[in-house]
LOKOL-993872 format. One record per residue: x, y, z of N, C-alpha, C in turn; residue number from 0; residue in three letters. Coordinates in steps of 0.05 Angstrom, whole numbers, plus 5000, padded with zeros to 4 digits. Layout:
N
+------+------+------+------+------+------+------+------+------+------+------+
!   nx !   ny !   nz !  cax !  cay !  caz !   cx !   cy !   cz ! bafi ! bavo !
+------+------+------+------+------+------+------+------+------+------+------+
!    X !    Y !    Z !    X !    Y !    Z !    X !    Y !    Z !  NUM !  ALA !
...
+------+------+------+------+------+------+------+------+------+------+------+
//
This chain:
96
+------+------+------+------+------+------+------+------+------+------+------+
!   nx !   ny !   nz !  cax !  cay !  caz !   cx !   cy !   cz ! bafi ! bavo !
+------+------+------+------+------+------+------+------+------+------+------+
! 9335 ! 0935 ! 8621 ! 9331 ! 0954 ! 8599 ! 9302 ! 0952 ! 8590 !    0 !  UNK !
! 9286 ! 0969 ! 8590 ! 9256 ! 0986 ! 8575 ! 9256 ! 0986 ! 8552 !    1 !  UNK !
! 9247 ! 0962 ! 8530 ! 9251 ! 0973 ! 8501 ! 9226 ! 0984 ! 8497 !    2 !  UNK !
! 9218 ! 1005 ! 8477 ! 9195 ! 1009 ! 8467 ! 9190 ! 1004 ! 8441 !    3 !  UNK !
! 9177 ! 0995 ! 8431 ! 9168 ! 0997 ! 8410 ! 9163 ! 1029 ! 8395 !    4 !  UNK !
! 9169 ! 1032 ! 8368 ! 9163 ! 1063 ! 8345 ! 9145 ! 1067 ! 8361 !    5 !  UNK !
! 9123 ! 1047 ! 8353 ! 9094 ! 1065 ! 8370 ! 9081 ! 1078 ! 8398 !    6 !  UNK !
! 9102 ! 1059 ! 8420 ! 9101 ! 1069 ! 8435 ! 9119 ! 1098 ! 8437 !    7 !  UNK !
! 9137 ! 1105 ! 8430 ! 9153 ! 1123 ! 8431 ! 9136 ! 1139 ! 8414 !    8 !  UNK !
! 9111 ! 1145 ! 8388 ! 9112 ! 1162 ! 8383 ! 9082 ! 1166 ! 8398 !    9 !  UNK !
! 9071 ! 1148 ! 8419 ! 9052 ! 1155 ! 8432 ! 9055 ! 1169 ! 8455 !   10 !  UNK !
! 9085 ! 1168 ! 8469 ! 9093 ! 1182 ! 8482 ! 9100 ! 1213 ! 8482 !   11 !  UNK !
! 9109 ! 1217 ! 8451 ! 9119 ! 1240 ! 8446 ! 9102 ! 1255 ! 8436 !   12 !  UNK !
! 9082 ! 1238 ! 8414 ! 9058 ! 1259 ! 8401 ! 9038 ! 1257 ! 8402 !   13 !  UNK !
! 9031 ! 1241 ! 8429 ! 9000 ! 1236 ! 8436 ! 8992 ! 1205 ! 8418 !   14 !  UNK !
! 8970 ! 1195 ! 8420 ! 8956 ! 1170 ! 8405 ! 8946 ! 1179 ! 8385 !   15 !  UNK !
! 8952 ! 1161 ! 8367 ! 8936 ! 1164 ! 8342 ! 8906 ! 1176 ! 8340 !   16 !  UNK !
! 8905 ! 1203 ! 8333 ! 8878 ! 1222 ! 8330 ! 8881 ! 1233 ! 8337 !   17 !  UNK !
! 8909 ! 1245 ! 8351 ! 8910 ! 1274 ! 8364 ! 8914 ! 1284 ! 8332 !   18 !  UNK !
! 8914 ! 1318 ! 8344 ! 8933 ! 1332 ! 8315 ! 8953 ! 1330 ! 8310 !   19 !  UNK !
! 8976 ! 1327 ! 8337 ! 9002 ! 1325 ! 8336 ! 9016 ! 1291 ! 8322 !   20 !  UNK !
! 9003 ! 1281 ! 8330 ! 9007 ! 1252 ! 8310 ! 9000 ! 1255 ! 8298 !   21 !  UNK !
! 8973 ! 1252 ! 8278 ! 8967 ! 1251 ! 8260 ! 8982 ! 1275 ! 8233 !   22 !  UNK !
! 8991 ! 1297 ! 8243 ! 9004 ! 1318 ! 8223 ! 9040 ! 1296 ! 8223 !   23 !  UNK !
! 9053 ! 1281 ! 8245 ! 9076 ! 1276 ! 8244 ! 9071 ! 1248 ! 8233 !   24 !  UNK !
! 9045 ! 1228 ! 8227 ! 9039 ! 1209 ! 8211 ! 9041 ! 1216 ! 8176 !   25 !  UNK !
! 9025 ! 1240 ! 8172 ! 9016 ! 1244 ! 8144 ! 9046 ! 1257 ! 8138 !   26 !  UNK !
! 9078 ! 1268 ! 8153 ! 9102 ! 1280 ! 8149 ! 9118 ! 1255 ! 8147 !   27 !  UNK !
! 9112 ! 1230 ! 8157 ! 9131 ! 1198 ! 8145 ! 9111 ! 1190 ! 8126 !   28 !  UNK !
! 9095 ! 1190 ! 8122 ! 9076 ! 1182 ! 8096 ! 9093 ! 1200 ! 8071 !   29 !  UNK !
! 9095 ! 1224 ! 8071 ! 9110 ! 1239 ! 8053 ! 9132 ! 1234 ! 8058 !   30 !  UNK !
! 9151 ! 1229 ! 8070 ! 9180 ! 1216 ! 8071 ! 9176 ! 1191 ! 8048 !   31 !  UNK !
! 9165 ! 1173 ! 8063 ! 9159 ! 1147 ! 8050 ! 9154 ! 1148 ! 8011 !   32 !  UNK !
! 9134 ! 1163 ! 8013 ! 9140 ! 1168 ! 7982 ! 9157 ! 1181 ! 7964 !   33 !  UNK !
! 9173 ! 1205 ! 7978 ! 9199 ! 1213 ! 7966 ! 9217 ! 1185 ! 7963 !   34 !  UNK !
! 9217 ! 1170 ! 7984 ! 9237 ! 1146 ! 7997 ! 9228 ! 1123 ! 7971 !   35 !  UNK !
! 9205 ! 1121 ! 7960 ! 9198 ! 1106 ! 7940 ! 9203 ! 1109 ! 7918 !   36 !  UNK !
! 9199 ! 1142 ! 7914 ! 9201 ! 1156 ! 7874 ! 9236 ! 1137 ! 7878 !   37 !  UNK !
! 9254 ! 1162 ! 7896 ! 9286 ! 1156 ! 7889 ! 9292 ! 1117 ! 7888 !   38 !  UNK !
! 9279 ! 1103 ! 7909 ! 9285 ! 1075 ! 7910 ! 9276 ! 1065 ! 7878 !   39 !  UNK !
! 9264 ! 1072 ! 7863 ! 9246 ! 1063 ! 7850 ! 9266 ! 1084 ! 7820 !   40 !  UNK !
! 9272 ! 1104 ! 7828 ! 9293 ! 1113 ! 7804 ! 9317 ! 1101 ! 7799 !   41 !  UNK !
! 9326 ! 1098 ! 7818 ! 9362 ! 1076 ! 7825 ! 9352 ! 1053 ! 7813 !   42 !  UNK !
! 9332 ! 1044 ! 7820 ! 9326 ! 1015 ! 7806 ! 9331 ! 1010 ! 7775 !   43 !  UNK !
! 9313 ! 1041 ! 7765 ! 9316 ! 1043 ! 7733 ! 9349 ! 1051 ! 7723 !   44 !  UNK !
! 9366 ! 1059 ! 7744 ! 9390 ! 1078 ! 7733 ! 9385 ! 1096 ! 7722 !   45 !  UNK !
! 9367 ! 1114 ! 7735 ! 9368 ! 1135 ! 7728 ! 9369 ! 1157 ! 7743 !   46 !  UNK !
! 9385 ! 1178 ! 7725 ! 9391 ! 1197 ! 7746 ! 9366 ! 1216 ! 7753 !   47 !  UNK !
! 9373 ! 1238 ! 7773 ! 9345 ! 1256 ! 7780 ! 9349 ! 1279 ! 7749 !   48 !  UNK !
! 9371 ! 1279 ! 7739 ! 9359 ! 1300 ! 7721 ! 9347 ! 1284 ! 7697 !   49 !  UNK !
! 9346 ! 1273 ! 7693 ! 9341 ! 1245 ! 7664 ! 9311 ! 1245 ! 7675 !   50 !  UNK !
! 9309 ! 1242 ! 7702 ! 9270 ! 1234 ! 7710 ! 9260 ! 1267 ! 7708 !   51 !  UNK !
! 9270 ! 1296 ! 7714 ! 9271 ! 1311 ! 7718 ! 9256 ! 1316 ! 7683 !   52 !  UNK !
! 9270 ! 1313 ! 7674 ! 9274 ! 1314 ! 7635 ! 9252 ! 1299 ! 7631 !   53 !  UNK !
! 9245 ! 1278 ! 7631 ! 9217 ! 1263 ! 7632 ! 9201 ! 1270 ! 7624 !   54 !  UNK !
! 9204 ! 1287 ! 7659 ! 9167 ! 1298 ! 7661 ! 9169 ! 1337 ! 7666 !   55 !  UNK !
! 9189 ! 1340 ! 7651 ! 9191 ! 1369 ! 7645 ! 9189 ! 1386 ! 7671 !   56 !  UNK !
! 9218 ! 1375 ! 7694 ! 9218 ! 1387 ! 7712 ! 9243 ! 1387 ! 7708 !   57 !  UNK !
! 9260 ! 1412 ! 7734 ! 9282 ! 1417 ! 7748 ! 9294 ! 1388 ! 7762 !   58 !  UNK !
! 9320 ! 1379 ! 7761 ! 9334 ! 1371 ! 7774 ! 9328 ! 1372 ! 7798 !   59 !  UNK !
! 9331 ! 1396 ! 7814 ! 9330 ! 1407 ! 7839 ! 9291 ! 1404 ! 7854 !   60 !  UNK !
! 9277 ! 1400 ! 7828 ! 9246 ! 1401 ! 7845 ! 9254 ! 1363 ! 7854 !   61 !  UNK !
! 9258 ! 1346 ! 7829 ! 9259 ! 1323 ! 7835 ! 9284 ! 1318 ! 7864 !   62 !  UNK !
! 9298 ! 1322 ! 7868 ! 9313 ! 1326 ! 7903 ! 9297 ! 1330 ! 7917 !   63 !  UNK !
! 9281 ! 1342 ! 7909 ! 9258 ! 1362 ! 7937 ! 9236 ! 1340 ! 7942 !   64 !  UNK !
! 9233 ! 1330 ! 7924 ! 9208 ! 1307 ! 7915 ! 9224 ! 1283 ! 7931 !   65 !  UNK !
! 9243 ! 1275 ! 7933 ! 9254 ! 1251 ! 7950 ! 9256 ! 1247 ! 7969 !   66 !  UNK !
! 9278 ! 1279 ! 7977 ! 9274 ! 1287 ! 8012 ! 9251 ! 1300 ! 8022 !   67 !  UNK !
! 9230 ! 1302 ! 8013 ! 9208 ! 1313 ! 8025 ! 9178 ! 1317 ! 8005 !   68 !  UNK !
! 9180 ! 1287 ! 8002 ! 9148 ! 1289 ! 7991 ! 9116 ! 1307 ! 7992 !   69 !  UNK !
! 9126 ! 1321 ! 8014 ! 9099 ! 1332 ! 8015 ! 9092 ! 1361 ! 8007 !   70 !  UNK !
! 9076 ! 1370 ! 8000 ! 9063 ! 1388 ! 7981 ! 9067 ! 1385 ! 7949 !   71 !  UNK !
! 9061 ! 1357 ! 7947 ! 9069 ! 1349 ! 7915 ! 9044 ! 1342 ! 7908 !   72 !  UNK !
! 9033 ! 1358 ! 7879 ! 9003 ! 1345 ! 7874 ! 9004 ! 1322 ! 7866 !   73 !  UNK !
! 8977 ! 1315 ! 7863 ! 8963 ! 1282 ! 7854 ! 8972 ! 1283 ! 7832 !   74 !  UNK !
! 8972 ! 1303 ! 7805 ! 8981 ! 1300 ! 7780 ! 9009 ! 1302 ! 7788 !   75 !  UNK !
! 9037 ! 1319 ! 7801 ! 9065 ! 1306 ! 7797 ! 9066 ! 1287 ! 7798 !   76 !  UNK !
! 9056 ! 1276 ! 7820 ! 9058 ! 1249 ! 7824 ! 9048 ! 1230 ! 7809 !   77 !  UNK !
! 9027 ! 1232 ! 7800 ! 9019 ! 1215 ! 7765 ! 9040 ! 1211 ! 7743 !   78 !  UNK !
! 9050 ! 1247 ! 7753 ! 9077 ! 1247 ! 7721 ! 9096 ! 1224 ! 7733 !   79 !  UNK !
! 9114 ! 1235 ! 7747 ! 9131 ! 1228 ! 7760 ! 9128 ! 1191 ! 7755 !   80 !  UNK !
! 9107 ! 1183 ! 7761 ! 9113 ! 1143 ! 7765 ! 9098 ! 1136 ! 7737 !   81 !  UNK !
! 9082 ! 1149 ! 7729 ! 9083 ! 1134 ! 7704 ! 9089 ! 1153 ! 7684 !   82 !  UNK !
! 9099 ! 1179 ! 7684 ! 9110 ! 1180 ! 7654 ! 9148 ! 1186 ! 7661 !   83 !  UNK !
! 9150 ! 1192 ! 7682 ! 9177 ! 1186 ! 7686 ! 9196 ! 1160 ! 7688 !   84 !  UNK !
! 9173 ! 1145 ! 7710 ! 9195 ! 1121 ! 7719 ! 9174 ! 1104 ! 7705 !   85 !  UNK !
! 9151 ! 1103 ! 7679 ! 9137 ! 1083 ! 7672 ! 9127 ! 1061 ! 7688 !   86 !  UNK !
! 9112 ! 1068 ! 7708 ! 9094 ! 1051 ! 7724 ! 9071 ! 1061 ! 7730 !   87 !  UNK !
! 9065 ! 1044 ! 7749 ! 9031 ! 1051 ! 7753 ! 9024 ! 1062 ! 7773 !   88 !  UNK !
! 9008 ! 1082 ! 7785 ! 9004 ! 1089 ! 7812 ! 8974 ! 1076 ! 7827 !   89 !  UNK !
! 8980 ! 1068 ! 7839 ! 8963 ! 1058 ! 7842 ! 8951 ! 1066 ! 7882 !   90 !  UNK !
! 8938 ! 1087 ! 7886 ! 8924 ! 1096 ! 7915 ! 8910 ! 1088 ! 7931 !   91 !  UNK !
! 8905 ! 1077 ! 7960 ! 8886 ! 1069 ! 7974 ! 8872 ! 1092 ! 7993 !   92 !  UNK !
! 8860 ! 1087 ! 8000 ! 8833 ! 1098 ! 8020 ! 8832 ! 1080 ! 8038 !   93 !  UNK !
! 8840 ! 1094 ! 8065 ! 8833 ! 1082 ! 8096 ! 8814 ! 1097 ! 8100 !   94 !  UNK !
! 8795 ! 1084 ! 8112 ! 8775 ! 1109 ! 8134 ! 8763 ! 1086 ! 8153 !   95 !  UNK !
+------+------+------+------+------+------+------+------+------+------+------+
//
């Protein structure tokens, strides 16, 4: 049996890191990942999505959208969202 490693498999499927096709399906689990954080990070507090929703003066239904699919969420939701919703800090890095 051939195991591959994630990376090999997604070097197979979407080219090496710097094509377009990776790099657009890198920056689409980067946005998973942070939906995957807000909700991990709400359960922690017990709280529900409409209570975080109520917060930061959103819909129930945007905060769903924000869990399963982080991306096209601005720098300010996302400011609201962890520190005036779930009271923490955001804190961003820079690769280059």
């Amino acid at each position: 049996m051939n195991t591959k490693s994630l990376d090999q498999i997604k070097d197979q499927y979407y080219g090496k890191v710097g094509t377009p096709e990776r790099d657009s399906l890198e920056r689409e689990l980067e946005a998973l990942r942070i939906g995957v954080k807000i909700r991990e990070a709400r359960e922690k507090q017990k709280l529900t999505q409409s209570e975080l929703a109520e917060r930061i003066d959103k819909k129930r239904s945007f905060i769903s959208k924000i869990e399963n699919d982080g991306s096209n969420m601005t720098l300010k939701t996302l400011f609201d969202i962890v520190e005036k919703g779930l009271g923490g800090k955001l804190k961003i890095e820079v690769q280059i």
